[in-house]
C-alpha positions in Angstrom: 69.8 132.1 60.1 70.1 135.1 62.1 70.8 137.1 59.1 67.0 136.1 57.6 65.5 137.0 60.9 66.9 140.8 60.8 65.8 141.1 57.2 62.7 139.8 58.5 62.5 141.8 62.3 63.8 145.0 59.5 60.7 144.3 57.3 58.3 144.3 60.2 59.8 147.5 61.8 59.8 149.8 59.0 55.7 147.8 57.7 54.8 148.8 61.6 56.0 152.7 61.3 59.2 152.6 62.8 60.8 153.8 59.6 63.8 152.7 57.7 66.7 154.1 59.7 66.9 151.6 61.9 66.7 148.5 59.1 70.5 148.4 58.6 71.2 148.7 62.2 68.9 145.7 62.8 70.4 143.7 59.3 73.9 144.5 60.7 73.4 142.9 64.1 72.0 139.9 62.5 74.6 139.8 60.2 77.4 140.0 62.9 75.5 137.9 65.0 75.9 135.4 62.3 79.3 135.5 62.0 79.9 135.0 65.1 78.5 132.1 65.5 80.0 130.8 61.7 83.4 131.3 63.8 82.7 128.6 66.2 81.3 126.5 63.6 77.5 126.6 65.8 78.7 123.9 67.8 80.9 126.6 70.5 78.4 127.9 73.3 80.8 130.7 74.2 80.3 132.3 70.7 76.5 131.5 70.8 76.3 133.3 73.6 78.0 136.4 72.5 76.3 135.4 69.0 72.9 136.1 70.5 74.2 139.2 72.7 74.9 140.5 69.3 71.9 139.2 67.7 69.9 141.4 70.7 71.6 144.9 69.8 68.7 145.1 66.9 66.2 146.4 69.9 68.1 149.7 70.2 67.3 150.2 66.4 64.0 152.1 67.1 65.2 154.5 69.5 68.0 155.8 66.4 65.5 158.0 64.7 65.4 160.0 68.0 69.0 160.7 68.0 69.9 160.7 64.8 67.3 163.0 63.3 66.1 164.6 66.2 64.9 168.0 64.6 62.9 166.1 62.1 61.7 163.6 64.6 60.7 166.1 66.9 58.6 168.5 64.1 57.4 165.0 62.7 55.8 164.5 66.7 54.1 167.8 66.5 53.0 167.6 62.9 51.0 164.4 64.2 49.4 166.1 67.3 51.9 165.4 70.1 52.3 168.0 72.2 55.2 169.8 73.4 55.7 168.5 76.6 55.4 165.1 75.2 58.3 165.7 73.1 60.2 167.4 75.8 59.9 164.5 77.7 60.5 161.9 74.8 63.7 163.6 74.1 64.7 163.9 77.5 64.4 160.5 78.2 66.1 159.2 75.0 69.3 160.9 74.4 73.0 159.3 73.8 73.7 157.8 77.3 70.3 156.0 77.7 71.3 155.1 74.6 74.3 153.7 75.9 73.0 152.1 78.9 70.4 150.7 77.1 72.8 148.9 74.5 74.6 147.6 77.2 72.2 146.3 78.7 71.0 144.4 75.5 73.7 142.5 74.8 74.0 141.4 78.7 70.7 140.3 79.0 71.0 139.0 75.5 73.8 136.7 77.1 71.8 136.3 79.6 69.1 134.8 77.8 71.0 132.6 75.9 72.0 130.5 79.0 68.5 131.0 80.2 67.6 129.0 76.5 70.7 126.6 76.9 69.1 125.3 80.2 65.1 125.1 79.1 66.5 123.3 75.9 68.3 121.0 78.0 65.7 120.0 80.1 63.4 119.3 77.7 65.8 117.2 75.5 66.9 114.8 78.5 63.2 114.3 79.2 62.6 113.6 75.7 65.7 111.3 75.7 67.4 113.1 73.3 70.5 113.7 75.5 
């Protein structure tokens, strides 16, 4: 499931102008994500969790180009009428430790999230009288 909905997020990106660097980044957390989950059989809420902190890693996808082909990324920026000091700036604020911080942050929040969606989806089944 998670798999189809990185190919998917991976489609968008690159359709949208993010490029293609990021795709396998985004395919691989969806793929990992996916396994994780396959190890508790879907039914384990521990690996769901980390499942979807996994799953949340794909966000940090569109700020590769920046590291990874900076030069490039940077000339490509001025090429399409950015200035200077808005690259400065860019590259500045997006080097390897906000990098870092920010996938760290991802997967937290990604845990986060999924008991933020445990306890909606609970709610709403016991109303509906589901559970």
């Amino acid at each position: 499931m998670l798999t189809t909905m990185s190919v998917l997020i991976a489609i968008f990106m690159f359709i949208t102008g993010m490029g293609y660097l990021g795709a396998p980044l985004i395919i691989a957390a969806g793929v990992f994500a996916d396994l994780i989950a396959k190890s508790g059989k879907y039914k384990s809420f521990k690996k769901t969790a980390l499942s979807h902190g996994v799953f949340c890693l794909w966000i940090c996808a569109n700020y590769f180009p920046v590291i990874v082909t900076a030069d490039s990324y940077r000339k490509d920026l001025l090429d399409g009428g950015y200035s200077a000091e808005y690259c400065d700036n860019l590259f500045r604020a997006i080097n390897e430790k906000t990098i870092a911080v920010l996938l760290i942050l991802c997967f937290v929040f990604g845990i986060i999230g999924a008991f933020v969606g445990k306890a909606v989806v609970k709610k709403h089944f016991e109303k509906a009288g589901i559970v």
